[in-house]
C-alpha positions in Angstrom: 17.5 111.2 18.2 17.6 114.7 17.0 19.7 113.7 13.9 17.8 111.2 12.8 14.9 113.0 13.2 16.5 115.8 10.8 18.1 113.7 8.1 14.3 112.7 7.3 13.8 116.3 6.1 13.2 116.3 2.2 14.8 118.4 -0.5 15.2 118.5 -3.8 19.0 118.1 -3.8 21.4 115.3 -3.5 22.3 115.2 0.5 26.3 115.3 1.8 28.2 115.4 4.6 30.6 118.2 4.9 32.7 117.7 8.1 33.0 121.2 9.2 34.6 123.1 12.3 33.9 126.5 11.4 37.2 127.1 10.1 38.3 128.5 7.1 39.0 126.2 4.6 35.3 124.4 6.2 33.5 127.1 5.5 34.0 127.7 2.2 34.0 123.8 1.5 30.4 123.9 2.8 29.6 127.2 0.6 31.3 125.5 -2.4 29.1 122.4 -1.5 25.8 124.3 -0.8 25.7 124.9 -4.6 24.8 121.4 -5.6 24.0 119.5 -2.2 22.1 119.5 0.7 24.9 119.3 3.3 24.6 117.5 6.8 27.2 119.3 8.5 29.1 117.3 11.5 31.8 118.8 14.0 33.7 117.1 16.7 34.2 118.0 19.9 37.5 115.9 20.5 38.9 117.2 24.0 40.4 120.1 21.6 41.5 122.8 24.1 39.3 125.4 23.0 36.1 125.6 21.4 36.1 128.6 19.7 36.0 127.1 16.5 32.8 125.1 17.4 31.1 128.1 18.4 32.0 129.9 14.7 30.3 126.3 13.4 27.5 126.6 15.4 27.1 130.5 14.2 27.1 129.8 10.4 24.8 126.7 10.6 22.6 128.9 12.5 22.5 131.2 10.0 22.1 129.3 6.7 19.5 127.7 8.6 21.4 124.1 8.2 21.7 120.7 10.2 25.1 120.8 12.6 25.7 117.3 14.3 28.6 117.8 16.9 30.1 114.3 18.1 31.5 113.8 21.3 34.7 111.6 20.7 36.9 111.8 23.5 40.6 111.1 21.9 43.8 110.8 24.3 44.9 114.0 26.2 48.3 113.4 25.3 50.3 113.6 21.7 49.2 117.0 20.4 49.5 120.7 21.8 46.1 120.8 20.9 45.0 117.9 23.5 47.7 118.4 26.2 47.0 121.8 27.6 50.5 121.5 28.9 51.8 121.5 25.5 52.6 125.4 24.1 51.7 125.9 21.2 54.3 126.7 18.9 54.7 130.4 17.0 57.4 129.3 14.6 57.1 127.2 10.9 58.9 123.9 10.8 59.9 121.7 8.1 58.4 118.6 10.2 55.6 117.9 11.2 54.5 120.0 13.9 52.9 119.1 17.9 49.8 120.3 16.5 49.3 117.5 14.9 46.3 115.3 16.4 47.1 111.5 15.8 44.3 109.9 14.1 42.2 113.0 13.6 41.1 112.6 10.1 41.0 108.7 9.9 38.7 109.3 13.1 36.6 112.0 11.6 36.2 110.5 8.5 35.1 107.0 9.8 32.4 108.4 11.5 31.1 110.5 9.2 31.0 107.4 6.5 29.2 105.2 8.8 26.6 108.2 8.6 26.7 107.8 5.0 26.3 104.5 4.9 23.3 104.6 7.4 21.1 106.9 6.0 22.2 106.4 2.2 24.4 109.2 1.5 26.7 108.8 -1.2 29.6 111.6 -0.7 31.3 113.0 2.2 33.2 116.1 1.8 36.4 116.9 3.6 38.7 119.9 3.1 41.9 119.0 3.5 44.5 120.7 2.0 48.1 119.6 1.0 49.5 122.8 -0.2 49.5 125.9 2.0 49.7 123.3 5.2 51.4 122.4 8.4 52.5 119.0 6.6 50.2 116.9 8.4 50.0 113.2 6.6 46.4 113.0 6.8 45.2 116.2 4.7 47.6 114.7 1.8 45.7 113.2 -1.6 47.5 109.9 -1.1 45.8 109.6 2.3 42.2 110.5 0.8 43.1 108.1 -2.2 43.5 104.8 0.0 40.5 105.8 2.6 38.8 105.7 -0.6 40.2 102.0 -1.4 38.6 101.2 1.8 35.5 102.4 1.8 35.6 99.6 -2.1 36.4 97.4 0.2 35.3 97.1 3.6 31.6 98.7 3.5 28.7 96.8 2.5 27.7 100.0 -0.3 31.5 99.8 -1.3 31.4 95.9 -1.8 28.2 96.1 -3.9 29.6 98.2 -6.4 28.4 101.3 -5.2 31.1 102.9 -2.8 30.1 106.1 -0.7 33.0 108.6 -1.8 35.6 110.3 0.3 36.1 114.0 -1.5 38.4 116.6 -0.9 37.9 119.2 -3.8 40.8 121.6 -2.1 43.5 119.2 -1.5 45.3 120.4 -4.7 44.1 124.4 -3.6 46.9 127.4 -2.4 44.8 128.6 0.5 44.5 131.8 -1.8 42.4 130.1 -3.9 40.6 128.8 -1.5 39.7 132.2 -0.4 39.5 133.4 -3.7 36.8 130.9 -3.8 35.2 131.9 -1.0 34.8 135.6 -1.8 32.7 134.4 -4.8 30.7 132.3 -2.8 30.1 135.3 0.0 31.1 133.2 2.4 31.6 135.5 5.9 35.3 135.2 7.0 34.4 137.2 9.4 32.6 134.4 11.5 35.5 131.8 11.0 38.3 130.8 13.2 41.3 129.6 12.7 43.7 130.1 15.8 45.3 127.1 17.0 44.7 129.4 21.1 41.3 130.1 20.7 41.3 133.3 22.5 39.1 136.3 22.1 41.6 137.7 19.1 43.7 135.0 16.9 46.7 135.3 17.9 48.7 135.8 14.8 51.9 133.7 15.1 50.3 130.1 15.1 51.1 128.0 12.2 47.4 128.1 11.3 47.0 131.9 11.3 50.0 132.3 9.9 48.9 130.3 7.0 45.6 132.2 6.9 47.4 135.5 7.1 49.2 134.9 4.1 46.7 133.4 2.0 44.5 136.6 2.4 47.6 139.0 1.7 48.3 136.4 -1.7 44.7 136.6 -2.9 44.5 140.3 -2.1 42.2 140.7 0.4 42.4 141.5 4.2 41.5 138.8 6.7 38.2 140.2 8.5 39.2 139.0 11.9 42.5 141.1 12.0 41.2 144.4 10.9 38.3 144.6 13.3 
């Protein structure tokens, strides 16, 4: 396979798997991680109803001349607006936890990119999750990334021979204007991320994920790139 064929490739850095969509809060995860590792990148292609944000991974990869992986995983059309196409999308902030929630995402995600680890001896996959400029989703809160990491102690063969791959998620604490704060240091280019929830040719502004993206730019003091083009 093509994957295996590329994780042979040597370096002088520590390898690490940054699961990355091309998003955002991704992107500058896998800048931050670029520093100190050798990142594998892996994307999903889950039945999501656009793939905008797979083409903005594909774009950057391309560009820092890095390894993308992009798993087919075919999760249940129903349960989220962003699997049921019959779903809209909403354009207003709750105090629940919103339809765009994907059940299982992360805990999905995650598990396949340890089993990675594990396989070709990778010791740290990255994840950035974030609990505080969010939608409230359960899965991008620290608790959650503290007991995946009790699991992987326990029920992998590194974990239960003292020597546990480790589940990371260096922006969980992060206002997303940090996080972009962050990311203008590390010249990362907003400009090919996506964030929309809609995926059309513009974001469209009123989605609880540009919304959130909107307002960590005008915190940190900076205009998001892909609204003033």
């Amino acid at each position: 396979m093509k994957d295996q064929l590329l994780l042979m490739k040597k370096t002088t850095k520590e390898k690490a798997i940054v699961l990355f969509s091309g998003g955002l809060d991704s992107t500058t995860l896998l800048y931050y991680v670029m520093e100190q590792y050798e990142p594998l990148c892996i994307a999903f292609n889950y039945g999501q109803r656009h793939n905008r944000e797979l083409s903005s991974a594909r774009e950057i990869t391309q560009r820092l001349n890095l390894e993308l992986l992009v798993l087919d995983i075919p999760f249940p059309d129903k349960g989220s607006a962003l699997l049921d196409r019959g779903e809209k999308i909403p354009e207003q902030l709750t105090d629940f936890i919103p339809i765009t929630y994907v059940p299982g995402r992360n805990t999905v995600f995650i598990a396949l990119a340890l089993s990675y680890a594990e396989a070709y001896s990778i010791n740290k996959v990255f994840i950035a999750v974030n609990a505080i400029d969010y939608s409230g989703y359960p899965d991008c809160r620290p608790e959650y990334i503290s007991k995946f990491n009790e699991l992987v102690s326990i029920g992998t063969k590194t974990g239960v021979n003292g020597k546990a791959i480790e589940i990371l998620a260096p922006f969980v604490h992060m206002t997303k204007a940090d996080i972009i704060k962050l990311g203008m240091k590390l010249a990362v280019p907003y400009e090919l991320t996506w964030s929309c929830y809609k995926g059309e040719d513009r974001p469209c502004g009123v989605c609880d994920s540009c919304r959130l993206r909107l307002k960590g730019f005008e915190d940190a003091g900076f205009t998001d790139p892909l609204f003033s083009q």
